[in-house]
N, C-alpha and C positions, 0 to 999 in steps of 0.2 A: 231784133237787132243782134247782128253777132255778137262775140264776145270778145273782150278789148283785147285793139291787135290782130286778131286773127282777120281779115281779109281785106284790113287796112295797112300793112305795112308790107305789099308786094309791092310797090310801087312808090319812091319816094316824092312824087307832084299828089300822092292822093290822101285827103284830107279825111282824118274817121268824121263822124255824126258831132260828136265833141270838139272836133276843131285841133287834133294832134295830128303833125306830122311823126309817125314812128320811128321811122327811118332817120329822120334826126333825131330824136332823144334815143336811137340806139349808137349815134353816136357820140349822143353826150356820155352813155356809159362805159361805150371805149377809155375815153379822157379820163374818168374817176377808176379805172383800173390803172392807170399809168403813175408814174414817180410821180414823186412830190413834189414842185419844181416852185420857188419865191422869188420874191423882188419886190423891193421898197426904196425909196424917193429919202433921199437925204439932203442936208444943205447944197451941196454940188453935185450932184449926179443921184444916178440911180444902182443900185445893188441887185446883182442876178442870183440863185445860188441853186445848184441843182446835186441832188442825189440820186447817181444813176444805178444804185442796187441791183448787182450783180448777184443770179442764178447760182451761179458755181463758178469756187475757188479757179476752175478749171478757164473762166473765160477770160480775154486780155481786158483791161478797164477801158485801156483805152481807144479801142475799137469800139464802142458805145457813145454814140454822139447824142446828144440832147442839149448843147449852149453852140451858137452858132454868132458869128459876125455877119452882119447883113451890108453895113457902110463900116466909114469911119467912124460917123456919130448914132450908130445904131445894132442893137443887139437882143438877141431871139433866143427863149428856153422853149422848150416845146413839153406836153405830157399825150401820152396817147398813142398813137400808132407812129412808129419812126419815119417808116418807109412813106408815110403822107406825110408826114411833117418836112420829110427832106424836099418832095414836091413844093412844099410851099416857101420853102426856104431858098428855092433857084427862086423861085417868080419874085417872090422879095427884091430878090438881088438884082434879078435883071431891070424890074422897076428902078430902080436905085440906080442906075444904070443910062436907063432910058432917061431919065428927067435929068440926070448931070447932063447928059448931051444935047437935050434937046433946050434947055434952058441954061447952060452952063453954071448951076447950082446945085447943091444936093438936096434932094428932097427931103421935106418936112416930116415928121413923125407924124403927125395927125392926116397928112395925103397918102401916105402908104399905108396904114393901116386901112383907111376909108377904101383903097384900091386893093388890098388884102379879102377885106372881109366883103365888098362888091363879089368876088371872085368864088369865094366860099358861099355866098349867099345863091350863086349860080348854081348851085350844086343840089338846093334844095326846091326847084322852081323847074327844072326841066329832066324827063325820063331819062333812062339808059344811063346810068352815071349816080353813086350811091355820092351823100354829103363825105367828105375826110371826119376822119375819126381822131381828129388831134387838136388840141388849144394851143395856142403861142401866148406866151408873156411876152410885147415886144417895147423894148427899154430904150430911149434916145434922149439927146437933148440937143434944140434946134436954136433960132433964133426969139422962136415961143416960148422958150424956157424947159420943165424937164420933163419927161412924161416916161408914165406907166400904164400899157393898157394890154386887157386881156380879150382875148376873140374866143368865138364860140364857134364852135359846129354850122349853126343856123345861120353864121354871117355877122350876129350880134357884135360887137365891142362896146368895151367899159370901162373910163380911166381910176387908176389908183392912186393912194397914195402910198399905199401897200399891197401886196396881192399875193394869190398861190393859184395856180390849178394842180389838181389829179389825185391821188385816193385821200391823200390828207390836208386838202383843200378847207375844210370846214374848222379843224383843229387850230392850222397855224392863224386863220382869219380868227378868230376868235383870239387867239395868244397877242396880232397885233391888235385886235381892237383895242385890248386894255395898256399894252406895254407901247405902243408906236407914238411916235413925239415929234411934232415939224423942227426943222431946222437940227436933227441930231448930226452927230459928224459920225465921219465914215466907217472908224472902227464900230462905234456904237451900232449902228445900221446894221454891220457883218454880223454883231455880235447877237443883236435880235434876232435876224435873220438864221443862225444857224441855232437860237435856244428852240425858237417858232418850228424849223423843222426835225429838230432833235422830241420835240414832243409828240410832233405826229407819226414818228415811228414807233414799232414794237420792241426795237433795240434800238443800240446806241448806233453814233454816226459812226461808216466805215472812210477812213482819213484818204483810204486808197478810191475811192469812188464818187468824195464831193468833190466840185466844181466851185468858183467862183469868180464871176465878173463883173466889173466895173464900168458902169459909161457916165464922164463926167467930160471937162473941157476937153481935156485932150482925145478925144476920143475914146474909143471901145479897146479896153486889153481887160484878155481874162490872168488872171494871177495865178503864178507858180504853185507849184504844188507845196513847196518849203513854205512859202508866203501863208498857203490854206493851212497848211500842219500847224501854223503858229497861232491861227485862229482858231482854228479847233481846239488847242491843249487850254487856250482861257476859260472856256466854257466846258473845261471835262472833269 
C-alpha cells in the first residue's frame, strides 16, 4: 500500500483503501487556517461576529469582506478561502432570488442551506473541479424560528445554538460550551460572543477590524462601527 495521500489525493472522486477523500480534508484545512468567525442564537435572533485580522497596517480594513447579507432575513460569515466563499455567496443570493419569484416568498433557512451544501457536496463526487476551501456560518430567522448552521467543505451541515469555524474554532466552542445560556438577550450574546473570540486569539481584539451582525425580526443589519467600539470597551 502507498503511503497515506500519496496517490490518493490526485483526483478528488478517488477514495484511499481507508475510505478518505484527501482532497476534501485538504479543504477542511484551508477553513482552520482562515479567521475566526462566531454566531450564537439569542432570545430573538441570532449574532454574527467576525475578526478579519489584517496582515499589515498598510492594508484598507474595509476592502476585506467576510460578513455578507444574503436576503432580508438571512446572513453569511465565511472562514477560508475568500475568493470561494464570494462564489458561494452569489449562488446564495441568486437562490434567494429564484424562490421569491418563483413562489412569491422568501426562502427558508433550512431550504437554502440544504440547496447550498447539495451544491458543495457536488464538488466532492465528480472530477475536474477541486471541493471550495471555505465554511459559511449561515444566520436566519424564518417562519420556523431562528437558526444557526454551519457547512463544511464535503457538503456536510450542522445546526447550532452556538458556533465558530476557522483556526480558533475549538477554543471559542469550548468557551460556549461552559458560558452559553438559552434565551440570553442581545447585549449578553455580543458580549460572549466577543470574550469567546477574544480568547482564541494570541492578542487582544483590533476595534478597527471586528465586524458585527445582527439577524432578528427586522431583518439582517450589521452594526456601526461606533455601535462595535462600545461593545468592545465592555469587555476590555
Amino acid at each position: 500500500m502507498q503511503p497515506s495521500g500519496r496517490g490518493y489525493d490526485h483526483g478528488v472522486s478517488t477514495f484511499s483503501p481507508d475510505g478518505r477523500l484527501y482532497q476534501v480534508e485538504y479543504a477542511r484545512e484551508s477553513v482552520k487556517r482562515g479567521t475566526t468567525t462566531v454566531g450564537l442564537k439569542y432570545k430573538d435572533g441570532v449574532i454574527l461576529i467576525v475578526d478579519k485580522r489584517i496582515s499589515s497596517k498598510l492594508v484598507i480594513a474595509d476592502s476585506i469582506e467576510k460578513m455578507y447579507q444574503i436576503d432580508d432575513h438571512i446572513g453569511i460569515t465565511t472562514s477560508g478561502l475568500v475568493a470561494d466563499a464570494r462564489q458561494l455567496v452569489d449562488r446564495a443570493r441568486v437562490q434567494c432570488q429564484i424562490n421569491k419569484m418563483t413562489y412569491g416568498d422568501p426562502i427558508g433557512v433550512t431550504s437554502l442551506v440544504k440547496k447550498m451544501c447539495d451544491h458543495l457536496q457536488s464538488f466532492t463526487q465528480y472530477g475536474g473541479a477541486r471541493p471550495f476551501g471555505t465554511a459559511l456560518l449561515i444566520a436566519g430567522l424564518d417562519n420556523e424560528g431562528i437558526h444557526l448552521f454551519e457547512t463544511d467543505p464535503s457538503g456536510a451541515y450542522q445546526s447550532y445554538q452556538a458556533g465558530a469555524i476557522g483556526r480558533g474554532k475549538s477554543t471559542v466552542m469550548d468557551h460556549f460550551e461552559a458560558k452559553w445560556k438559552a434565551n440570553i438577550t442581545q447585549n449578553a450574546a455580543i458580549k460572549l460572543g466577543l470574550e469567546a473570540l477574544r480568547e482564541s486569539l494570541d492578542d487582544d481584539l483590533n476595534s478597527d477590524t471586528v465586524e458585527i451582525a445582527i439577524v432578528d425580526s427586522n431583518g439582517y443589519h450589521k452594526m456601526t462601527h461606533e455601535d462595535a467600539l462600545k461593545h468592545l470597551e465592555k469587555i476590555s
